[in-house]
C-alpha positions in Angstrom: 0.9 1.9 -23.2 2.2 -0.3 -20.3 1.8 -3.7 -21.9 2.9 -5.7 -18.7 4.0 -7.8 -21.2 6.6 -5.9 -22.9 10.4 -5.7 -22.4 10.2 -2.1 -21.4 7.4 -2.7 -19.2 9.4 -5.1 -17.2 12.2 -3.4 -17.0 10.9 -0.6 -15.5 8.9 -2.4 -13.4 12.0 -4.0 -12.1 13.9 -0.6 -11.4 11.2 0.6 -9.6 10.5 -2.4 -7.1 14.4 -2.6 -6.7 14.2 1.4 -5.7 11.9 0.5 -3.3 13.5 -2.6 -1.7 10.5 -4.4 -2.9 8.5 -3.0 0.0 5.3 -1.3 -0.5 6.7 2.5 -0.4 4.0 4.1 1.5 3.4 0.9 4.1 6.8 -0.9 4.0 4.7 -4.3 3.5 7.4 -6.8 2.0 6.9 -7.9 -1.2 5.6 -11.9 -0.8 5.5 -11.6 2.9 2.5 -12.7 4.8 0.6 -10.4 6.3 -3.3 -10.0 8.1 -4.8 -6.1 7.5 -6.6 -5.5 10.9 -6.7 -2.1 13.4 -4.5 -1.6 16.2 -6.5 0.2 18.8 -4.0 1.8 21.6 -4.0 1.9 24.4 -6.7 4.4 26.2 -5.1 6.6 29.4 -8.2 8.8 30.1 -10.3 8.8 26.5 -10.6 6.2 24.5 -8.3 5.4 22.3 -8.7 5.7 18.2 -8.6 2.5 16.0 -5.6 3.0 13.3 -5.5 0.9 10.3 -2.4 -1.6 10.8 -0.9 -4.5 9.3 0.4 -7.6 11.3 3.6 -9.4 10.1 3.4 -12.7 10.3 7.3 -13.2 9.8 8.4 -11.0 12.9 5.0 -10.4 14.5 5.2 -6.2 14.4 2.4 -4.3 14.0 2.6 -1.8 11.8 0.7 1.5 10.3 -0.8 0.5 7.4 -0.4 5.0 6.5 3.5 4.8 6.7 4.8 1.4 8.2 5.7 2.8 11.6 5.9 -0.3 14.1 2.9 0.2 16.8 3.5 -1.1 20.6 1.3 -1.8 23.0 -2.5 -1.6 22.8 -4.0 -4.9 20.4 -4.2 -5.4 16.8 -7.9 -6.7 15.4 -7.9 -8.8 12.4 -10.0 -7.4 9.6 -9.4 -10.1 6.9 -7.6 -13.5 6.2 -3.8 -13.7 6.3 -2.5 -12.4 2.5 0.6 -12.9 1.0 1.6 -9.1 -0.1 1.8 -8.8 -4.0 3.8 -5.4 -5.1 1.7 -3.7 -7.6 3.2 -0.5 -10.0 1.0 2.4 -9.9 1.2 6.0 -12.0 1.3 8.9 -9.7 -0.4 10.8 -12.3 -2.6 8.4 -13.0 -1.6 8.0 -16.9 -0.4 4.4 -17.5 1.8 5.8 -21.0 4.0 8.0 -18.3 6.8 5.9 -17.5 9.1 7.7 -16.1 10.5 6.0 -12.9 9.5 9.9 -11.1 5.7 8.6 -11.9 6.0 5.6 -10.5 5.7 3.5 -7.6 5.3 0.0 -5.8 2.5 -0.8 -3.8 0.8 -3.6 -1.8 -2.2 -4.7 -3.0 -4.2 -2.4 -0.6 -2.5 0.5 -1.1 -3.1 0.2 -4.7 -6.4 -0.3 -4.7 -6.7 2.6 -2.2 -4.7 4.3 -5.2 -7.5 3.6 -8.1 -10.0 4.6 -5.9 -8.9 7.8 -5.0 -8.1 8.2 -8.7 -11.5 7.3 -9.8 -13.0 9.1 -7.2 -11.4 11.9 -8.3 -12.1 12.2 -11.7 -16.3 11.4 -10.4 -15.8 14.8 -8.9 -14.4 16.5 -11.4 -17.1 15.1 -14.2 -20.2 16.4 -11.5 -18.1 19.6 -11.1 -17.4 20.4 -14.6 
């Protein structure tokens, strides 16, 4: 059980946000920094160009993949929400919140979390109607 609570809980929990230099490891979104989720359309030479989900930092003003925290130039970045301040979240690669090994685990943002459960639930929707 991961009683967020408990001492072992925390502990881990600690590990594995110092492991990831309390970034989100598949963006690279800063743990409390403030950030706006938007698209950063490129820009178009001969077709046009492909939105790409992106994240704007509002410490150092980059634009970045929101897939794997690349920095994005050129082209603009279109807000999608409200500034948010970026709160690292733990989540079970496996999706089984008793498996604590620190191999299971990582830190997210808040979207890429979310983005985590659904796939997860998703998943397990799929299996239910293919079983």
């Amino acid at each position: 059980m991961n009683d967020a609570n408990s001492a072992e809980w925390r502990e881990v929990s600690q590990l594995i946000r110092e492991r990831a230099g309390h970034k989100c490891e598949t963006c690279g979104a800063p743990h409390g920094a403030m950030v706006t989720l938007g698209v950063h359309v490129g820009e178009a030479k001969a077709a046009p160009a492909q939105p790409q989900p992106a994240w704007l930092d509002h410490w150092n003003g980059n634009v970045r993949a929101r897939a794997d925290g690349t920095v994005l130039d050129g082209g603009r970045f279109i807000a999608l929400q409200r500034p948010m301040q970026v709160a690292l979240k733990l989540a079970h690669a496996n999706h089984e919140p008793q498996d604590l090994r620190p191999e299971n685990l990582r830190a997210l943002c808040q979207w890429h979390d979310l983005h985590h459960r659904m796939q997860a639930s998703g998943a397990a929707v799929e299996d239910a109607v293919a079983g």
